[in-house]
VEXPAPA-281715 format. One record per residue: residue in three letters; z, y, x of N, C-alpha, C in turn. Coordinates in steps of 0.1 Angstrom, whole numbers, padded with zeros to 4 digits, always signed. Layout:
N
ALAZYXZYXZYX;...
// end
This chain:
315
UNK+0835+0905+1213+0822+0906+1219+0821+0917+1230;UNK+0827+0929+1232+0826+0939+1238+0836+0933+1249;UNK+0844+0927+1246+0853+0922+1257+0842+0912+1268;UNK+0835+0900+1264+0827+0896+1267+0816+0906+1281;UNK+0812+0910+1270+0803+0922+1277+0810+0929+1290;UNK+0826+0934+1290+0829+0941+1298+0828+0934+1310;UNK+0837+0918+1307+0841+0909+1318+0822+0906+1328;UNK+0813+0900+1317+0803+0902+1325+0792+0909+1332;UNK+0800+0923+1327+0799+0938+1337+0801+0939+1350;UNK+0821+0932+1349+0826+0934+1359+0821+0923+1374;UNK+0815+0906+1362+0814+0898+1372+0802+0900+1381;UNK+0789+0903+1372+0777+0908+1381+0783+0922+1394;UNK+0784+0930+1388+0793+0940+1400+0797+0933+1412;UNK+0809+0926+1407+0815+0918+1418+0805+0909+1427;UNK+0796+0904+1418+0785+0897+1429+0776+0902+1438;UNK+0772+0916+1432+0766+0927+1441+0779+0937+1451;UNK+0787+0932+1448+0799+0932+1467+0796+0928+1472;UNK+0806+0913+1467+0800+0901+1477+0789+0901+1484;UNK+0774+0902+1476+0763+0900+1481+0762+0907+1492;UNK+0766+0919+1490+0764+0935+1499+0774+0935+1515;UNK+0781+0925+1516+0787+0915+1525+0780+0908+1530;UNK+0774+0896+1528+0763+0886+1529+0752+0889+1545;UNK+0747+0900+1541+0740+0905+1554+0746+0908+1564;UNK+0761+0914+1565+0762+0918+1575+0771+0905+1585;UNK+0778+0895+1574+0779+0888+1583+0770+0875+1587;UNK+0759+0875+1580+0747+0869+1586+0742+0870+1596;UNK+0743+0888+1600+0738+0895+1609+0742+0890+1625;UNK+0757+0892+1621+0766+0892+1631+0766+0878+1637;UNK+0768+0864+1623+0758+0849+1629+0750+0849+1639;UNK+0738+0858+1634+0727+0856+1642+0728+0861+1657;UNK+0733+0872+1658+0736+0881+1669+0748+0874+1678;UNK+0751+0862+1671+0762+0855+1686+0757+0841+1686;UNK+0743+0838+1684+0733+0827+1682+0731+0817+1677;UNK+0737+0815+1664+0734+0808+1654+0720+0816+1649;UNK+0709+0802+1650+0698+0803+1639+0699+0805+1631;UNK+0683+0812+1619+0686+0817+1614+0685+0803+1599;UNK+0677+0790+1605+0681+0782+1596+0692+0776+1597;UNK+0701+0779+1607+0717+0771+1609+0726+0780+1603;UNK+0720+0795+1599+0731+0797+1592+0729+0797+1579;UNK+0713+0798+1577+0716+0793+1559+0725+0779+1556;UNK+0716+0773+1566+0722+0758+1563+0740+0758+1559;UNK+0744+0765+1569+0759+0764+1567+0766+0768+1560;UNK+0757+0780+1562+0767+0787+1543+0764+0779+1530;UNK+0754+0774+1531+0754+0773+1520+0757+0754+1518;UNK+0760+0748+1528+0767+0734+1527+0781+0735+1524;UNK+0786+0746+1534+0804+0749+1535+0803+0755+1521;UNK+0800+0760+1518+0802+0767+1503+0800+0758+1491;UNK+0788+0749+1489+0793+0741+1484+0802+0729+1484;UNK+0804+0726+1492+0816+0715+1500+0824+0721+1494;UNK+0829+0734+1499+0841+0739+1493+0844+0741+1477;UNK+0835+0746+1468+0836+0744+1454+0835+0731+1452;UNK+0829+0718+1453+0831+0710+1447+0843+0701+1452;UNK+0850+0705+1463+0862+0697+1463+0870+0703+1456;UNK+0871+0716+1454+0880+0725+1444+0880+0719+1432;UNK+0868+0719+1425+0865+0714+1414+0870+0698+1413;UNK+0869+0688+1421+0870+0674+1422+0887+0673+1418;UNK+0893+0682+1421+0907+0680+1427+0914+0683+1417;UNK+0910+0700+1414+0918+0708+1404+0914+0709+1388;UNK+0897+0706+1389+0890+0711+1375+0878+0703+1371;UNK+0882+0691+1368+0875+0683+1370+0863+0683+1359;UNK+0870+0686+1345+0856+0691+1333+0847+0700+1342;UNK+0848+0705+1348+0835+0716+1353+0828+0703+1360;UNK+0826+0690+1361+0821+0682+1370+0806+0675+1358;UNK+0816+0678+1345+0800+0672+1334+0791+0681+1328;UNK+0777+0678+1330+0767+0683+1326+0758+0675+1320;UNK+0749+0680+1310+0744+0671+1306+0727+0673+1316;UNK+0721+0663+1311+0713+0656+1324+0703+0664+1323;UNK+0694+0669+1311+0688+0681+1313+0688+0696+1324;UNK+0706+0698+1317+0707+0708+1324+0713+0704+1341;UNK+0715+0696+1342+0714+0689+1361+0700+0693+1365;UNK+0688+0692+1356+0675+0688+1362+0671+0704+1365;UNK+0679+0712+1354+0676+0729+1355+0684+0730+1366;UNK+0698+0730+1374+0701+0733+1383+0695+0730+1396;UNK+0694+0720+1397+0683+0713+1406+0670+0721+1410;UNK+0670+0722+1399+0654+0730+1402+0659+0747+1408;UNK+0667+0753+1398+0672+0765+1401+0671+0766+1417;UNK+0683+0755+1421+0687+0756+1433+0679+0752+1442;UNK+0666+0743+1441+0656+0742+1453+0647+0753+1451;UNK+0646+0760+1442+0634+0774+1442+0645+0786+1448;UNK+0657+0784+1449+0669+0799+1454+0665+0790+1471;UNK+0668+0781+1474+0668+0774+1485+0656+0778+1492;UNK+0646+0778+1485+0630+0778+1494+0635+0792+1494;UNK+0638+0803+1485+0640+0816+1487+0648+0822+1500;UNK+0664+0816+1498+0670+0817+1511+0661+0818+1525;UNK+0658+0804+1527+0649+0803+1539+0637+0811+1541;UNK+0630+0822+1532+0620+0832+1532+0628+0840+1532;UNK+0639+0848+1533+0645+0857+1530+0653+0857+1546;UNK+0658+0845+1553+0656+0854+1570+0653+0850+1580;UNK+0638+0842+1573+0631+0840+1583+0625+0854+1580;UNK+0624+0865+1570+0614+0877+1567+0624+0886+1578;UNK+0634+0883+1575+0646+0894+1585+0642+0889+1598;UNK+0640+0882+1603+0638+0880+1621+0620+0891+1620;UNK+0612+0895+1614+0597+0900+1614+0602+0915+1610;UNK+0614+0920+1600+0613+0931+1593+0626+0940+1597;UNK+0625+0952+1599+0638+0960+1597+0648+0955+1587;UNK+0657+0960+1586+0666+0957+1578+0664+0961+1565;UNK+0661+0976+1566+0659+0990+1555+0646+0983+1549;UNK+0639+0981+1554+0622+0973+1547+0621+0961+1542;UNK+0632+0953+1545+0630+0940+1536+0640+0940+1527;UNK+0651+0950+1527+0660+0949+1516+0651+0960+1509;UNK+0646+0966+1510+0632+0973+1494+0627+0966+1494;UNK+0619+0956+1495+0612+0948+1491+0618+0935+1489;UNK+0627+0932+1487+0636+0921+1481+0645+0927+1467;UNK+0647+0944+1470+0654+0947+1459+0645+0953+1446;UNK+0631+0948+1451+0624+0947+1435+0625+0935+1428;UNK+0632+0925+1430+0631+0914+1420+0635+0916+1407;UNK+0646+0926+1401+0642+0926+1386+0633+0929+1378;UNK+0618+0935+1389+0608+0938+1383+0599+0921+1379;UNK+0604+0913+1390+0602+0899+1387+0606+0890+1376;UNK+0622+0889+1371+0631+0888+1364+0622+0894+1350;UNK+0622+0906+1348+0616+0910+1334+0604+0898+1333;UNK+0590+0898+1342+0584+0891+1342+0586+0877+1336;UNK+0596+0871+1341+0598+0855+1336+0600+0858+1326;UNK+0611+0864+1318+0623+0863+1307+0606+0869+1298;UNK+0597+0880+1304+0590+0875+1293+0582+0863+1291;UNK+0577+0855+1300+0570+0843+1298+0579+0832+1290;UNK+0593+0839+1294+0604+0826+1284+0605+0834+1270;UNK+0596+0842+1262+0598+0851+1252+0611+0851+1250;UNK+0618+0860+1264+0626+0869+1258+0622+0886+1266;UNK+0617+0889+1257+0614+0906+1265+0624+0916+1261;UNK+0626+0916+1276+0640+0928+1275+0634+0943+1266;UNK+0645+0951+1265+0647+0962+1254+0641+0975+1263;UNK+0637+0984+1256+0633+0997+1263+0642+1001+1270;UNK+0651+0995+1265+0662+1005+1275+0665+1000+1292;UNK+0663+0986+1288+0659+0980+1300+0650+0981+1306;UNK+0638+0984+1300+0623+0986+1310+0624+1000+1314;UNK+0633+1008+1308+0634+1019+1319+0642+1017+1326;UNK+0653+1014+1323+0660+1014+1333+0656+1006+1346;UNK+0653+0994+1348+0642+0988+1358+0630+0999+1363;UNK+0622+1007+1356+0620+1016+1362+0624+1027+1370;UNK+0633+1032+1359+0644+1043+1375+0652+1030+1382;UNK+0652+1019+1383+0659+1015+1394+0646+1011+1411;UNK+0638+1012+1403+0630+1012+1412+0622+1018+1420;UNK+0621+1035+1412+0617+1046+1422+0631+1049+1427;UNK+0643+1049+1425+0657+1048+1431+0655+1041+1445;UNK+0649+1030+1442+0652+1019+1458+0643+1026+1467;UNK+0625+1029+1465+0620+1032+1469+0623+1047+1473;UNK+0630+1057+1470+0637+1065+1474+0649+1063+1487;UNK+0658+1053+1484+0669+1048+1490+0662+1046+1504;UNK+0650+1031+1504+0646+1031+1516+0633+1039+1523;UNK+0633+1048+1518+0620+1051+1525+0624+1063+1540;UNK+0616+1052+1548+0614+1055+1558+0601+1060+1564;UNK+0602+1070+1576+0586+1075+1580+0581+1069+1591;UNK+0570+1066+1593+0565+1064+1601+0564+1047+1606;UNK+0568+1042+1600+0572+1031+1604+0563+1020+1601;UNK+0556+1008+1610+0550+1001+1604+0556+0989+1605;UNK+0547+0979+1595+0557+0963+1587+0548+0953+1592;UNK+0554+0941+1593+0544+0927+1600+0543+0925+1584;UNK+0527+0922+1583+0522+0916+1569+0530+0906+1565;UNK+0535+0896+1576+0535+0879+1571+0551+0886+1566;UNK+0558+0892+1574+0573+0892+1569+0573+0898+1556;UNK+0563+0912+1554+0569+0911+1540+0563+0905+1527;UNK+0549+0893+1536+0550+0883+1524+0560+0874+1520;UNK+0566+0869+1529+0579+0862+1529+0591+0868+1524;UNK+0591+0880+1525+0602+0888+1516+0599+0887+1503;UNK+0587+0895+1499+0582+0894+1487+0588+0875+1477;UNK+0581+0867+1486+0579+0855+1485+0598+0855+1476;UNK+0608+0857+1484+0621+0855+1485+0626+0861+1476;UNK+0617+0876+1471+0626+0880+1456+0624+0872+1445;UNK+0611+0869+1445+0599+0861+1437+0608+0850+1431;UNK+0609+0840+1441+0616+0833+1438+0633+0836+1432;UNK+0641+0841+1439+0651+0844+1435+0652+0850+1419;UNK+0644+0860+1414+0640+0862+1403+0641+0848+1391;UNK+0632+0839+1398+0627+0831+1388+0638+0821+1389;UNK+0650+0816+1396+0660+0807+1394+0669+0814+1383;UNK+0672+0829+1383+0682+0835+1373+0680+0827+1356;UNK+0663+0831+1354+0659+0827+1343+0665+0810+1334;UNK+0662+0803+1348+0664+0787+1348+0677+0787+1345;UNK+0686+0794+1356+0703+0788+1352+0707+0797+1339;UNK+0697+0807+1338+0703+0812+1320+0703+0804+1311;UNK+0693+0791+1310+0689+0787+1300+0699+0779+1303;UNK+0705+0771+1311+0716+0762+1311+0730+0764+1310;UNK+0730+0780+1313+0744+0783+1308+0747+0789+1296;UNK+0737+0780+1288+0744+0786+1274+0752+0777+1269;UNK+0749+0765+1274+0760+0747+1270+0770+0749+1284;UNK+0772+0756+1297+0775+0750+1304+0784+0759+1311;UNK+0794+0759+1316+0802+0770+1324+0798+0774+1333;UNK+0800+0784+1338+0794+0796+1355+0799+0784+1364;UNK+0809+0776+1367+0812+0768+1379+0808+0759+1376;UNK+0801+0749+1369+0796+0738+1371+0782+0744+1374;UNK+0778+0757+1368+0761+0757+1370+0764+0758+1390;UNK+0771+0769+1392+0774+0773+1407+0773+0759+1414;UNK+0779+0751+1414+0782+0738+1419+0772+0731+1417;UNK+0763+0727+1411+0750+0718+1412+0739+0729+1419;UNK+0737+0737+1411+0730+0749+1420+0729+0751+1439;UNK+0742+0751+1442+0744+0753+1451+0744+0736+1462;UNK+0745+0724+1455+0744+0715+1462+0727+0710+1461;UNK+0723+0721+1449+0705+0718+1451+0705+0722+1464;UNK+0703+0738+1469+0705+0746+1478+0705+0740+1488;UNK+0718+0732+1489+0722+0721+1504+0710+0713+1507;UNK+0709+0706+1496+0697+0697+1496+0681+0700+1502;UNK+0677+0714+1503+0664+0717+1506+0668+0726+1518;UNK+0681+0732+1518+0679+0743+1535+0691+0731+1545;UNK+0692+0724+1542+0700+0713+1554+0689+0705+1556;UNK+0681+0698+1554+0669+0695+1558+0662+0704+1569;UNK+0654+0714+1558+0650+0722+1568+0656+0725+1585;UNK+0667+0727+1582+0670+0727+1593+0667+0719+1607;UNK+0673+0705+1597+0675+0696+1610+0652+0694+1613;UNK+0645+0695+1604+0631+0693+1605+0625+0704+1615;UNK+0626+0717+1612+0620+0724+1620+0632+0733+1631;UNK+0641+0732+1629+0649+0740+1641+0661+0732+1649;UNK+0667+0728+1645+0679+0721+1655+0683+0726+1667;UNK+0682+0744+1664+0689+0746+1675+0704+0750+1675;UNK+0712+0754+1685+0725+0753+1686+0731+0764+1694;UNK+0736+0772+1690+0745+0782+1699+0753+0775+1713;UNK+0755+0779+1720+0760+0773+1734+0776+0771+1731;UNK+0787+0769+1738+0798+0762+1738+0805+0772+1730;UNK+0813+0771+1720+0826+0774+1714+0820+0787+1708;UNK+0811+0788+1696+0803+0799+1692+0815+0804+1681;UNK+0816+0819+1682+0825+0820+1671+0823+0815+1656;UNK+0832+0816+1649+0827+0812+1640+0832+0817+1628;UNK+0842+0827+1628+0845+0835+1617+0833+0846+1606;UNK+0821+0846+1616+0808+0851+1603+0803+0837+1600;UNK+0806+0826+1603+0799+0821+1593+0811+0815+1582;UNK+0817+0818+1584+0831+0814+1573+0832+0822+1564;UNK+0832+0839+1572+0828+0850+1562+0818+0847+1552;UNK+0805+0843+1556+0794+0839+1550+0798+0831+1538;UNK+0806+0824+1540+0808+0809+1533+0813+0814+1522;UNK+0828+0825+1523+0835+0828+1513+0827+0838+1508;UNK+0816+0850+1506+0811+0857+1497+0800+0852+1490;UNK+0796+0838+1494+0787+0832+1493+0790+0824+1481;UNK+0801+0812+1482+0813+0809+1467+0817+0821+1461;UNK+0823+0832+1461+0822+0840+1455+0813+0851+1448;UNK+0802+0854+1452+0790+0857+1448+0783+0848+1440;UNK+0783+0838+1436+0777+0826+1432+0782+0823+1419;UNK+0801+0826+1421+0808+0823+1407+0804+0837+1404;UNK+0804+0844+1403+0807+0858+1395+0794+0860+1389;UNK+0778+0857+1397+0764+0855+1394+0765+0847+1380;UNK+0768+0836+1385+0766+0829+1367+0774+0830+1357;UNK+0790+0838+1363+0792+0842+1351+0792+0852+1345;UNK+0783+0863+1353+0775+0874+1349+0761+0870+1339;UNK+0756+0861+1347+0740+0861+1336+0747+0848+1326;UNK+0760+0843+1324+0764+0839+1308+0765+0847+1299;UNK+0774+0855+1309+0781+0869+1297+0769+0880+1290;UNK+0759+0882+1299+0748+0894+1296+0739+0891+1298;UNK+0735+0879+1308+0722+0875+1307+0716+0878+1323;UNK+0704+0875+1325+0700+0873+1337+0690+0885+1343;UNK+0684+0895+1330+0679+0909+1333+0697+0920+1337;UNK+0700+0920+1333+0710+0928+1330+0720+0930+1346;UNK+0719+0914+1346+0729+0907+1359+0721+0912+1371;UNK+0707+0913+1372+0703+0916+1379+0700+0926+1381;UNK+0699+0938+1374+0701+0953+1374+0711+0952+1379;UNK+0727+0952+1377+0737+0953+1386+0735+0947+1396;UNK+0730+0942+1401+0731+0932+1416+0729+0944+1427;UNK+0715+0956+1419+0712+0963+1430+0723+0974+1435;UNK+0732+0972+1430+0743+0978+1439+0748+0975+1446;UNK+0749+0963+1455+0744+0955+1463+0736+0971+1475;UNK+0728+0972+1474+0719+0985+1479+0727+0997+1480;UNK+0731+1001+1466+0740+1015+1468+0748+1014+1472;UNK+0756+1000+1476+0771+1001+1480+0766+0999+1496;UNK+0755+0994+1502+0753+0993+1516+0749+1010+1524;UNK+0746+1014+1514+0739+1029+1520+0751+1039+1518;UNK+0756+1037+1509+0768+1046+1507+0777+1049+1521;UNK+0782+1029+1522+0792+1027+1532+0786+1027+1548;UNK+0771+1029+1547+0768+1035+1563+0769+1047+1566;UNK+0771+1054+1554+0771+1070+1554+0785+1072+1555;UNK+0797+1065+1555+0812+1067+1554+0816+1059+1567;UNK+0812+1047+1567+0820+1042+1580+0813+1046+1595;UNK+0795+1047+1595+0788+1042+1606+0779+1057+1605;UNK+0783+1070+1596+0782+1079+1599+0768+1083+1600;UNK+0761+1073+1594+0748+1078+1590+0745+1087+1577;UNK+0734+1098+1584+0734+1109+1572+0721+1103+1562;UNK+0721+1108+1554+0709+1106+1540+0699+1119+1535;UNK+0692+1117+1537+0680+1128+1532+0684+1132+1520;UNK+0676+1142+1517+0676+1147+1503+0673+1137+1495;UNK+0661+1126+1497+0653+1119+1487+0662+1105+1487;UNK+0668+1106+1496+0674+1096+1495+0691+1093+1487;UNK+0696+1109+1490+0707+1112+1478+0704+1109+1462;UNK+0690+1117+1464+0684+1115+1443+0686+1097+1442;UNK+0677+1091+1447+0674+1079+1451+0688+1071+1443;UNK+0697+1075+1453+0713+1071+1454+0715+1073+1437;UNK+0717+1087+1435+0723+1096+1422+0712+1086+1409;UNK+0699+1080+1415+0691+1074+1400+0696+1061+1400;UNK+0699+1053+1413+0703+1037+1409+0718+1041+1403;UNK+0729+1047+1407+0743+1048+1398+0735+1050+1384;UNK+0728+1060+1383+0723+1062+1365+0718+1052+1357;UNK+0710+1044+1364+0705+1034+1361+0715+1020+1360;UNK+0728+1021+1367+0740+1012+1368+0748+1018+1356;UNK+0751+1028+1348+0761+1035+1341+0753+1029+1329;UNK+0737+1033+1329+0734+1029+1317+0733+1016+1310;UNK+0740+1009+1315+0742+0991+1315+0752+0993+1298;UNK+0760+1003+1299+0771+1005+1289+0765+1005+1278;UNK+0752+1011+1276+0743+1013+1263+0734+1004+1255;UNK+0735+0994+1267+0731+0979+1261+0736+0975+1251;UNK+0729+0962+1247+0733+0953+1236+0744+0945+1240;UNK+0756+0947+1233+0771+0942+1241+0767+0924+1239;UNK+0752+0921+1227+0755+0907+1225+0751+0898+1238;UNK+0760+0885+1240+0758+0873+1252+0740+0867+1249;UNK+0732+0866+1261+0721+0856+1255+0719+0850+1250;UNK+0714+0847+1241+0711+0830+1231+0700+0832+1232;UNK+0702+0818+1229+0687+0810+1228+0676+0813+1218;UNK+0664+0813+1228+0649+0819+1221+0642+0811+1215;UNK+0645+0798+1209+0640+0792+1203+0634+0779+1213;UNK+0627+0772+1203+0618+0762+1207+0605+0771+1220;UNK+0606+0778+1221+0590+0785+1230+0597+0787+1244;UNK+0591+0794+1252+0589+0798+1264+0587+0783+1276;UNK+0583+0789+1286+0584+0782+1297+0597+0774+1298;UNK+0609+0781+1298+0622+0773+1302+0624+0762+1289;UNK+0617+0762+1277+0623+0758+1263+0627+0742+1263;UNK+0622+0737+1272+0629+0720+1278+0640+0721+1280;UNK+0649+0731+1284+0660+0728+1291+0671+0729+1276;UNK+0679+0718+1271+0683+0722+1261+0692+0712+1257;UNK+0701+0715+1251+0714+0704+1257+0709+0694+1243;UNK+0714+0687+1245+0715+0675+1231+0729+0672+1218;UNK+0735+0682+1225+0747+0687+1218+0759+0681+1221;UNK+0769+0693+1227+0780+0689+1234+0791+0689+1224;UNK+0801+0681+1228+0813+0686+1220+0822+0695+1223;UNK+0831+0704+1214+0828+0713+1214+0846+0721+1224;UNK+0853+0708+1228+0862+0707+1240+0859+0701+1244;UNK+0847+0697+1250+0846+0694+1269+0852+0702+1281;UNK+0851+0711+1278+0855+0720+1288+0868+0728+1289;UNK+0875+0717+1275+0891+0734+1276+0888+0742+1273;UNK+0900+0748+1277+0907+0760+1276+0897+0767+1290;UNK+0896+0765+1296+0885+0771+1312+0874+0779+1308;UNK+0866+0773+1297+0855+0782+1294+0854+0796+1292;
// end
């Protein structure tokens, strides 16, 4: 059990790298004129393209699900999808520093569902989500500075959402491995920001656009993605997402190391409360999520009973 617990310590972590990657070479997309829906679109088509030929070729059991939980991926992945696409269309309206605080409150969101799905996280977690979030609001706060309303409804909009897909693919990966949920999830995804695209923007960078950030994109993106679900298997989808926000401490850290930006006092504590609030992850309940019964919102999603190698030795 504790081993469990460790591995999906380490996998959430790992997804708040990756993730903490994500922006910058999005950034760099955008800034050599890929749109900002041509580059969701792409990452997140190339990425799943890429996992499911992997999967087609090499690992083929990650390919069955049962039809329920298809319908929870699906869904997952068009509510992460609408999120994507609010998340930089908010970045073309918002500083950088002001829409990642306001996107890095979504485990205040996350508690929210998990309790509408009666599961309410532990004290230890409602504080800890508390110091993680006078931490952020520490981390970014800036003076003087004013926000376009619409962008940070659309940010807001984008944690919102993001929040409420965690809950969805929890309930499906209690029957189902981290790469199959990844893999339907992510071809939901394709399904609602490749559209978009081609409906409201179709535009195109001019001849021979680089293309190594959106490849970058592609690979933290599959990577971020597997380690996500097999973080909220292992511990669950509050927990996964308290780790995520280092994601935050690891971007402020490494502007203050490589790009030689300094940090205020408030923003040191800030720093010093999300690691505290990341250490205390240890003091948790080492047990994996199960299932809350017949009740909550998600309580439809529920397998009909697998056998009990479908999946190998892989699981």
């Amino acid at each position: 059990m504790q081993k469990k617990h460790t591995a999906g310590i380490l996998a959430a972590f790992s997804s708040a790298v990756f993730l903490g990657l994500a922006p910058v070479f999005g950034k760099l997309a955008i800034n050599q004129g890929f749109s900002p829906f041509a580059v969701v679109a792409l990452r997140t088509s190339f990425a799943a393209g890429i996992l499911l030929l992997v999967i087609a070729l090499f690992y083929r059991q990650y390919l069955y699900i049962f039809p329920v939980g298809l319908v929870g991926c699906f869904l997952a992945g068009a509510i992460n999808g609408l999120g994507s696409l609010l998340y930089y269309l908010a970045l073309q309206r918002l500083d950088a520093s002001v829409g990642q605080l306001l996107y890095s409150l979504y485990p205040f969101f996350v508690a929210l569902w998990l309790i509408l799905d009666h599961q309410p996280p532990s004290r230890l977690t409602l504080f800890r989500v508390g110091l993680a979030t006078v931490a952020v609001l520490l981390l970014t706060s800036i003076r003087n500075q004013s926000t376009d309303p619409i962008g940070v409804l659309m940010m807001l909009g984008a944690a919102i959402l993001y929040a409420m897909h965690l809950p969805i693919n929890q309930r499906v990966l209690y029957e189902v491995p981290a790469p199959t949920v990844a893999l339907y999830t992510l071809l939901a995804m394709s399904a609602i920001v490749v559209p978009a695209y081609f409906i409201f923007d179709r535009t195109w960078p001019q001849a021979n656009p680089p293309w190594m950030p959106v490849l970058g994109l592609t690979f933290v993106t599959v990577s971020s993605r597997l380690a996500l679900f097999l973080g909220v298997k292992k511990i669950g989808g509050m927990q996964t997402a308290l780790l995520g926000l280092a994601e935050l401490l690891i971007a402020v850290l490494f502007s203050n190391i490589l790009l030689g930006e300094s940090l205020s006092i408030l923003q040191w504590i800030g720093a010093l409360g999300l690691g505290l609030s990341l250490i205390l992850v240890m003091f948790e309940n080492p047990s994996p999520p199960t299932h809350s019964g017949k009740t909550g919102w998600l309580s439809w999603i529920r397998a009909p009973g697998l056998p009990k190698d479908i999946f190998g030795p892989y699981e």
